[in-house]
N, C-alpha and C positions, 0 to 999 in steps of 0.2 A: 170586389171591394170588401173591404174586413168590417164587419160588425165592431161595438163598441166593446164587447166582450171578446172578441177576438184580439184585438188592440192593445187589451189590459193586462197582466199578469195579475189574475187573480188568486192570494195567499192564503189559506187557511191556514192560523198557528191556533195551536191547540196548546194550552199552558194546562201542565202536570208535574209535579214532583209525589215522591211515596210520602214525604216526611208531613203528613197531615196532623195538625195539633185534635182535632176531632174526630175520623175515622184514620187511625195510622193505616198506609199503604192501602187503605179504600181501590184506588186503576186498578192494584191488581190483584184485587179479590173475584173470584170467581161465581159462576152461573152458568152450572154444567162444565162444556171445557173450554169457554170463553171466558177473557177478563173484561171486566169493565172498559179497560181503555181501546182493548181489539174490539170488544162490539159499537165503542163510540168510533170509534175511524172506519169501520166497515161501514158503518151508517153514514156517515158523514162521505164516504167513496163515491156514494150514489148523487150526489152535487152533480147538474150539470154545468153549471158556471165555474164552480172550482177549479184554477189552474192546477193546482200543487199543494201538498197537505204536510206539513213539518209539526211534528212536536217538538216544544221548547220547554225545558227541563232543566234542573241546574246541575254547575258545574261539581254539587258535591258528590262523596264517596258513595251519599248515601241511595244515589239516584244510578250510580253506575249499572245497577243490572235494569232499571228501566228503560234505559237510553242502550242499553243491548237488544234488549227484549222487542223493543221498537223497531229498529235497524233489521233484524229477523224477520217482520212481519212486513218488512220491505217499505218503510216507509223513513222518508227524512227526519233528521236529530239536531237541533241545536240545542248548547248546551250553557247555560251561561247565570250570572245573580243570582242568587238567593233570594234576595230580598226587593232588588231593583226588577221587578219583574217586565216595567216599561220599556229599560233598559237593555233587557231579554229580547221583549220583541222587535224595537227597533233594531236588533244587532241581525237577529233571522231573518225581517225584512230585507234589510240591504245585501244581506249574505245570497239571500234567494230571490236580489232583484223584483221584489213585491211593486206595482202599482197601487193596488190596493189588497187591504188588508182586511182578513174574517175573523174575528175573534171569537174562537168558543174556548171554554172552559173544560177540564178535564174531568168535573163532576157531573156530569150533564150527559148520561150513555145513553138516555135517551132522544140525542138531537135530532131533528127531524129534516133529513135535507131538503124537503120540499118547501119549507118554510127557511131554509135559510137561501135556497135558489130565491124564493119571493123576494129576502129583506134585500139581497145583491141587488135583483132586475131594480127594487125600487129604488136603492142609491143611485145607481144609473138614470134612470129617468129622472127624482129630482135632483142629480144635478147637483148634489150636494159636499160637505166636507165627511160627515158621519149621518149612517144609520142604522137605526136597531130597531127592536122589538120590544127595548127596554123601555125607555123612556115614557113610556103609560104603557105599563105594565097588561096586558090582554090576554097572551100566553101561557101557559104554565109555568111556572119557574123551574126550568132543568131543559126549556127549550131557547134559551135565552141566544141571540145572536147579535153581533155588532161588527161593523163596515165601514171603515175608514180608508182617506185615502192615504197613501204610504210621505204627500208632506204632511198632513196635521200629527201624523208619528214623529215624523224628524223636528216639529216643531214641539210638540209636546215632551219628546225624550231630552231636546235644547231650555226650555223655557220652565220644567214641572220645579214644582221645589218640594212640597211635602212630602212626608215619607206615604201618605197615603193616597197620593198620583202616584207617587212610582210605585206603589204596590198594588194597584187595581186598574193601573194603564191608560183605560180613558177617563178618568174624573177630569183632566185639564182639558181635554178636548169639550169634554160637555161644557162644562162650569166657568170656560174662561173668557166666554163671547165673544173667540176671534173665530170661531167656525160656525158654516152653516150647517144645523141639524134637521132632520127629518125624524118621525118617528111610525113604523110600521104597526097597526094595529089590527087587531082580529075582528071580526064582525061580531061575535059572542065574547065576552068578558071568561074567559078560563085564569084568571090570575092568581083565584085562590086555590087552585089545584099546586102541589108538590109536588116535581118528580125528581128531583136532584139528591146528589147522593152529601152529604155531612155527617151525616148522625147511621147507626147501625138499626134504627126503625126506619132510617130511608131508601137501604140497602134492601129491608125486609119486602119494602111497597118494590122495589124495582126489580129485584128478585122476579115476584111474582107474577109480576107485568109479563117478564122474558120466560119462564114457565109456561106461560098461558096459551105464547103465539108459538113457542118451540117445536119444531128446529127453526122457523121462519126467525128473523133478526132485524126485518126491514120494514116492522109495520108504520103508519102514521099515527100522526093523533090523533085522528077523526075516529082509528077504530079503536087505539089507546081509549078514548070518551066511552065509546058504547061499553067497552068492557067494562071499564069504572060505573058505568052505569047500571050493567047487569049483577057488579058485585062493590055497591058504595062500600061496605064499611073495611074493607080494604083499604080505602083511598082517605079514610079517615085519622087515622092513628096517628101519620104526621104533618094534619093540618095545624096546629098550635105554635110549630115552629114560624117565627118569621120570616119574611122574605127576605132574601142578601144580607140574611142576619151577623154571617161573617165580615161584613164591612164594615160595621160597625161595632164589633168587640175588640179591645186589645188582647192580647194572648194571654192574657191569665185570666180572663172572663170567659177565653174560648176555653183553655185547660177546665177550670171550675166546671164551666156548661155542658161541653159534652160527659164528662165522669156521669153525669143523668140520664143517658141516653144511649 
């Protein structure tokens, strides 16, 4: 008899474009002779729940050597909005017959699959429409995971109407109280830790991170922590940044903000 995971088509889409209003083309800056988006997929490989791992990237010119670059490393490409990013991934979902769907972010090279196999097992056991990590914030920010099933997609990419559902994917899902949510949380509060890449001083923290455990690529958090612990003021420089501070800037506050940074 097949398990509930066996059952499922489990999706990882991982949304990235180069055209970043804050760090331009940040995937595919380098750390030694990996990029950012190959040590976030390499990490993210190690998922045992994970069916299948696609990036979704847009259809412009400007994306064309990422959406190569990607295919080379052997891994699935859809390509699609600019700007309708929800729209993006319902189109990969259906394309790649998703059941459910893992959403990580393309600034996040430090996602940790062992915490995103938990947030899965726990959508599963509650039973739910969506779950994440987010919703009380526990985490680090740049380990950020969300788990939806592939209708609350089809009903969200049917029903969203503002431009900032379609641009950050699940706000109708959370915010629109036809689904049921669950929220996955830590037993220690790490939520004001940073590890996500926006700014070029957050490049510099993760950098450092990958340095530290080199050649290894596949550490966890737990020993992410002790390091941080062995050398705080490292992990300090971009605590002042907000959290999902992007979601609430329009584009000329992100252009302004990052020139600081």
């Amino acid at each position: 008899m097949q398990t509930k995971y066996e059952q499922e088509k489990v999706l990882a889409i991982v949304q990235a474009r180069t055209d970043s209003k804050r760090l331009p083309g940040k995937v595919l800056k380098k750390i030694n002779e990996n990029t950012l988006i190959q040590l976030l997929l390499g990490r993210l490989k190690n998922s045992k729940l994970i069916s299948e791992i696609v990036l979704a990237t847009t259809a412009s010119n400007e994306d064309d050597f990422l959406a190569n670059y990607i295919n080379q490393l052997g891994y699935k490409v859809h390509r699609g909005s600019t700007t309708n990013v929800l729209e993006r991934f319902f189109n990969a979902a259906k394309i790649f017959n998703a059941n459910t769907v893992v959403r990580i972010t393309g600034d996040c090279p430090l996602i940790d699959s062992e915490i995103v196999d938990k947030v899965i097992n726990y959508y599963f056991i509650s039973d739910c429409d969506y779950a994440s990590n987010t919703i009380c914030p526990t985490f680090p920010d740049g380990l950020d995971v969300e788990v939806f099933s592939f209708r609350a997609l089809k009903q969200a990419f049917l029903q969203a109407k503002t431009d900032h559902e379609k641009e950050h994917v699940t706000p109708y899902i959370k915010n629109s109280k036809k689904f049921t949510l669950s929220s996955y949380e830590n037993t220690e509060d790490y939520s004001n830790e940073r590890w996500t890449v926006d700014y070029k001083i957050d490049f510099e923290l993760i950098k450092s991170i990958f340095l530290h455990f080199y050649p290894e690529t596949n550490f966890n958090m737990k020993r992410i922590i002790q390091y941080k612990n062995s050398e705080p003021h490292l992990f300090e420089k971009n605590k002042h940044i907000k959290r999902n501070e992007g979601s609430f800037l329009d584009n000329k506050k992100k252009e302004e903000r990052f020139k600081n940074f």
